[in-house]
Backbone as XML, in Angstrom:
<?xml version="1.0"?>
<chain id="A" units="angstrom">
  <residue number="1" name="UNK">
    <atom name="N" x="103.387" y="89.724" z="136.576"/>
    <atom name="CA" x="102.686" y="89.525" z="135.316"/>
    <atom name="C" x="101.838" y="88.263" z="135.437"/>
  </residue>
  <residue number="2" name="UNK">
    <atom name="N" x="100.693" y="88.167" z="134.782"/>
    <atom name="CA" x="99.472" y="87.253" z="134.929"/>
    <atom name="C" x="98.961" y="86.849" z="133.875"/>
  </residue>
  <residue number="3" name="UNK">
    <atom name="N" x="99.183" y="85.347" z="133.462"/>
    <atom name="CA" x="98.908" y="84.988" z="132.417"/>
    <atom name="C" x="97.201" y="84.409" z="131.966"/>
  </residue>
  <residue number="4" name="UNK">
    <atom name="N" x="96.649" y="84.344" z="131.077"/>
    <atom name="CA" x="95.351" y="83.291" z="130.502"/>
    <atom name="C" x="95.828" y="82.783" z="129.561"/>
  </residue>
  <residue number="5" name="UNK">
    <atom name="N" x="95.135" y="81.560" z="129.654"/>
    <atom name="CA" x="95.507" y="79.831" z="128.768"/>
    <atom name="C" x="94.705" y="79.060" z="127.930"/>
  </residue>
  <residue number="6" name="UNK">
    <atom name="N" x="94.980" y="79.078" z="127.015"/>
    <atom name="CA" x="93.533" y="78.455" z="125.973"/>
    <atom name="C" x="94.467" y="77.383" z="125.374"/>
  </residue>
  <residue number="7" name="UNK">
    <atom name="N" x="93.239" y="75.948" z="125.637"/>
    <atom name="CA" x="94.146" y="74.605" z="125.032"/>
    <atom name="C" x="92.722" y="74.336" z="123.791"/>
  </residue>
  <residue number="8" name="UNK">
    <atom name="N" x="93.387" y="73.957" z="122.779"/>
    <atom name="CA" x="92.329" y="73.854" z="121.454"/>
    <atom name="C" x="92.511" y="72.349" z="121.067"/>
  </residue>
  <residue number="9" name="UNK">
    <atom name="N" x="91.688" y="71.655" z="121.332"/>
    <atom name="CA" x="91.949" y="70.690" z="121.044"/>
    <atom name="C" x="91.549" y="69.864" z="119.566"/>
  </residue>
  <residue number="10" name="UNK">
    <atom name="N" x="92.160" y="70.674" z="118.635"/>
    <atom name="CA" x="91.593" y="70.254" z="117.505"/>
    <atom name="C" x="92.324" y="70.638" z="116.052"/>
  </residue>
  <residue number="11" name="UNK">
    <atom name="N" x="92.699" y="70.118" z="115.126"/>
    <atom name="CA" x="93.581" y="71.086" z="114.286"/>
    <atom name="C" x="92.919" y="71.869" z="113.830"/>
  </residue>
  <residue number="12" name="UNK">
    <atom name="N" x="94.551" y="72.841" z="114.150"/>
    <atom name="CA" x="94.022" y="74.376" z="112.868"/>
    <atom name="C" x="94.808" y="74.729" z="111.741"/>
  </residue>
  <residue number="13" name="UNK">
    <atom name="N" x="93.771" y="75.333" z="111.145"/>
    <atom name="CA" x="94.587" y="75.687" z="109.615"/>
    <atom name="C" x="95.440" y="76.869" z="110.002"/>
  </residue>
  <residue number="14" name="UNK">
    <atom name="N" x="95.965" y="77.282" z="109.216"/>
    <atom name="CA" x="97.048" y="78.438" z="109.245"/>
    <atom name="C" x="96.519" y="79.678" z="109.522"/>
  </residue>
  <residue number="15" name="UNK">
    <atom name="N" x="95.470" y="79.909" z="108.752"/>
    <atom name="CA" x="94.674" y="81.423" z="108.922"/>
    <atom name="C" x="93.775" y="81.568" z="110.311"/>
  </residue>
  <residue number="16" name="UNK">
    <atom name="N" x="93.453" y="80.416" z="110.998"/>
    <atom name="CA" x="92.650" y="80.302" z="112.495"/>
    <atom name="C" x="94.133" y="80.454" z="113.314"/>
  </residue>
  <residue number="17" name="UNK">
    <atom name="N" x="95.363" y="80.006" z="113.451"/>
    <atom name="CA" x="96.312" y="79.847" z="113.926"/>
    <atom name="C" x="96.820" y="82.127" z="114.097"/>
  </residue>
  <residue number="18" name="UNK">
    <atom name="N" x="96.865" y="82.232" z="112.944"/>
    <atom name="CA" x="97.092" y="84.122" z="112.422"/>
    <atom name="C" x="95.900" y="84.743" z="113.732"/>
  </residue>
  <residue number="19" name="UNK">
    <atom name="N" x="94.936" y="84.369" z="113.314"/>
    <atom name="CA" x="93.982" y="84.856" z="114.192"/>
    <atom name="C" x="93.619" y="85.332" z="115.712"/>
  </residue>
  <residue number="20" name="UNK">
    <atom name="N" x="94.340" y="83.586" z="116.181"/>
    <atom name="CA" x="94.705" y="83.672" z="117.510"/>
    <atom name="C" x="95.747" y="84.934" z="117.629"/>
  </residue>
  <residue number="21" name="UNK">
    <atom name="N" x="97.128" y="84.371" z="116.640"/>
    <atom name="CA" x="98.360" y="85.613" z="117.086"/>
    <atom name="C" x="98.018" y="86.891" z="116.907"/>
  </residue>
  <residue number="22" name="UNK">
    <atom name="N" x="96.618" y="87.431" z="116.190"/>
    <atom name="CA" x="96.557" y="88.649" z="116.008"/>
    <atom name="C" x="95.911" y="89.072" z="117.278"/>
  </residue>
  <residue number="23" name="UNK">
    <atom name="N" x="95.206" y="88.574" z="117.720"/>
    <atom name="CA" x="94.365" y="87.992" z="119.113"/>
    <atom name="C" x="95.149" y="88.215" z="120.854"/>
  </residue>
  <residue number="24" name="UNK">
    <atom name="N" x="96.674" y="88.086" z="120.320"/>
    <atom name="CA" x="97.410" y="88.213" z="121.440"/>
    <atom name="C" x="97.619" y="86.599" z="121.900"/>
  </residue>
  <residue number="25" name="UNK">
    <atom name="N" x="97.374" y="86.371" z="121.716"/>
    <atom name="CA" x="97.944" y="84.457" z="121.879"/>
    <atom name="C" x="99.032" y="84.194" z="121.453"/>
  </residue>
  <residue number="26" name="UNK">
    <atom name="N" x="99.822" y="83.397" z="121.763"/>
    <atom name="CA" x="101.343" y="82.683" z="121.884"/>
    <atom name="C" x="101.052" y="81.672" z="121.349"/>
  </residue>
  <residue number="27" name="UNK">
    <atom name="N" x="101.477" y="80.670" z="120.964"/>
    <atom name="CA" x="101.677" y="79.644" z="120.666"/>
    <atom name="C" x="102.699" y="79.407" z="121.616"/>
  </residue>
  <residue number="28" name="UNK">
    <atom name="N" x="102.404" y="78.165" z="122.757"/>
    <atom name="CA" x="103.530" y="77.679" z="123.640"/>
    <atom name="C" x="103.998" y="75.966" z="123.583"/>
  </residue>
  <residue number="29" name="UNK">
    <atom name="N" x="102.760" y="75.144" z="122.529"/>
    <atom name="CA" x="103.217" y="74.326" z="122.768"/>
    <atom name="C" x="102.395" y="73.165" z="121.655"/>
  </residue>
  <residue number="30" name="UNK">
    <atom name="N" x="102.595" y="72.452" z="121.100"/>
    <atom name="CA" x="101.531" y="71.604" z="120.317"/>
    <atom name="C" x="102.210" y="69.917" z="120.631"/>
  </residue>
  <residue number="31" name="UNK">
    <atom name="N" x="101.203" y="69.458" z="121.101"/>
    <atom name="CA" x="101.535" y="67.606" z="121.540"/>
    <atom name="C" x="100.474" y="67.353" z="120.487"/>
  </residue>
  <residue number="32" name="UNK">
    <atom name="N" x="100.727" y="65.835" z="120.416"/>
    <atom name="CA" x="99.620" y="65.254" z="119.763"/>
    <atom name="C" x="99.574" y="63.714" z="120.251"/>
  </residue>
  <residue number="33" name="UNK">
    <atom name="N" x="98.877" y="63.491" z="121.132"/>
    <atom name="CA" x="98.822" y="62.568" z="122.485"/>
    <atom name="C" x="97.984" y="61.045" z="121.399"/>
  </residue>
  <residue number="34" name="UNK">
    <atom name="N" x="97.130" y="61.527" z="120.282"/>
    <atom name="CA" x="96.650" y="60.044" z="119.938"/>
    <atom name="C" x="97.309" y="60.737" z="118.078"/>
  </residue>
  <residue number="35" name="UNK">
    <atom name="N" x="97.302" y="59.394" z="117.323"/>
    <atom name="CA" x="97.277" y="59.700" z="116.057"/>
    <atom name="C" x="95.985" y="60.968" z="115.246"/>
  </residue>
  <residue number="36" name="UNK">
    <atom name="N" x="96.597" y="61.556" z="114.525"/>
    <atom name="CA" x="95.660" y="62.861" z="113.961"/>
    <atom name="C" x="95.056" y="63.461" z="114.570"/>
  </residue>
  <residue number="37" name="UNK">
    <atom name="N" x="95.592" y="63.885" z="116.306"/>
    <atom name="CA" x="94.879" y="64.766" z="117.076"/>
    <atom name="C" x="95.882" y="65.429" z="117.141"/>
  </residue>
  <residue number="38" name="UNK">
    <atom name="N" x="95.647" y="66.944" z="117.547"/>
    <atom name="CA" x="96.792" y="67.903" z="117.598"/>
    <atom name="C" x="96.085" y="68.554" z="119.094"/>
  </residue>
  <residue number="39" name="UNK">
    <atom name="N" x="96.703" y="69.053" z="119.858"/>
    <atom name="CA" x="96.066" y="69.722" z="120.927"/>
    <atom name="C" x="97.333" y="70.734" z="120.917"/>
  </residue>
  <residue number="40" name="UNK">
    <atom name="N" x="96.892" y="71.837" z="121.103"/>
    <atom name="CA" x="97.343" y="73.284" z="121.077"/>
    <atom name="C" x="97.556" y="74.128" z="122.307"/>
  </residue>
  <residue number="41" name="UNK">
    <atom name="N" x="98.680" y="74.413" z="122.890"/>
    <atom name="CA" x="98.630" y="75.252" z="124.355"/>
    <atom name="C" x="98.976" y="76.744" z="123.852"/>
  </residue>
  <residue number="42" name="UNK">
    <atom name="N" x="98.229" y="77.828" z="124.177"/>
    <atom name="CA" x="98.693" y="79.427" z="124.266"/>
    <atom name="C" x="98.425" y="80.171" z="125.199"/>
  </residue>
  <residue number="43" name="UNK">
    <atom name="N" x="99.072" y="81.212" z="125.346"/>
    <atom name="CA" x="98.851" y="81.879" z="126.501"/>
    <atom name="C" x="99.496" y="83.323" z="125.664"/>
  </residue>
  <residue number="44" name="UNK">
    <atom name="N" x="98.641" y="84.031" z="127.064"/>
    <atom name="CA" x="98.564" y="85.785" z="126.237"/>
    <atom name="C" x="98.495" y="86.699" z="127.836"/>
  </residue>
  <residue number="45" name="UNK">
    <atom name="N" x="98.754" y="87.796" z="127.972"/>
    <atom name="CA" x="99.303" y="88.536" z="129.099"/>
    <atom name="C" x="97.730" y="88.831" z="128.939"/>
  </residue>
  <residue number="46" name="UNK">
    <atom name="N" x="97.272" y="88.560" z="130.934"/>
    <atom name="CA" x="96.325" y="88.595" z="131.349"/>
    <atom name="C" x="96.135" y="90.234" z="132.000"/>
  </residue>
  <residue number="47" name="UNK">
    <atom name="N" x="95.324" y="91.105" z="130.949"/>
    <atom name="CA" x="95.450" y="92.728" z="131.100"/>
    <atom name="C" x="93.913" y="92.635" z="131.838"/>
  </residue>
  <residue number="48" name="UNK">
    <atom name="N" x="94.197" y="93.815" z="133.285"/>
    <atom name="CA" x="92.503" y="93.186" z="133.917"/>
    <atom name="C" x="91.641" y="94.009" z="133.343"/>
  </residue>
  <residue number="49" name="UNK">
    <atom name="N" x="89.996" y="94.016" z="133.213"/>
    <atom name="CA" x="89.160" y="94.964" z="132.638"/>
    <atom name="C" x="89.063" y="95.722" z="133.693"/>
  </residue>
  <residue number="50" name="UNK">
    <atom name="N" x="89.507" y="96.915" z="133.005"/>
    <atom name="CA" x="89.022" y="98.092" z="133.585"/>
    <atom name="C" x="87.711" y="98.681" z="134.080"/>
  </residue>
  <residue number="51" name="UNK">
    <atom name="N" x="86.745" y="97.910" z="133.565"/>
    <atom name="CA" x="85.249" y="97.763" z="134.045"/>
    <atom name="C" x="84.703" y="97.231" z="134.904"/>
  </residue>
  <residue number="52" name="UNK">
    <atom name="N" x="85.810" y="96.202" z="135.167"/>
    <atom name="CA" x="85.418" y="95.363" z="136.411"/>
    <atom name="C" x="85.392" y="95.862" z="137.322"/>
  </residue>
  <residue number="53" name="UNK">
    <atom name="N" x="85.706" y="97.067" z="137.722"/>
    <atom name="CA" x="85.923" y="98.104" z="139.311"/>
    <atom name="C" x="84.591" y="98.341" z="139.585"/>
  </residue>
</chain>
């Protein structure tokens, strides 16, 4: 199994957050490295395009 990784570095509201999960994104991880920054890690099962052949 083969994952893709999107880091957001920025807060999100609740309904951008839904979006991602409807999206196939995880939520794996949220740090917040300076005051009022949030940075966001997800990951979602990397399915290959079938077009690409």
């Amino acid at each position: 199994m083969k994952w893709e990784y999107l880091t957001v570095e920025k807060t999100l509201q609740v309904a951008q957050l839904n979006e991602l999960g409807a999206s196939g994104w995880e939520l794996v991880a949220v740090v917040s490295p300076a005051h009022f920054v949030l940075h966001y890690f997800f990951k979602r099962q990397n399915v290959p395009d079938e077009d690409a052949n």
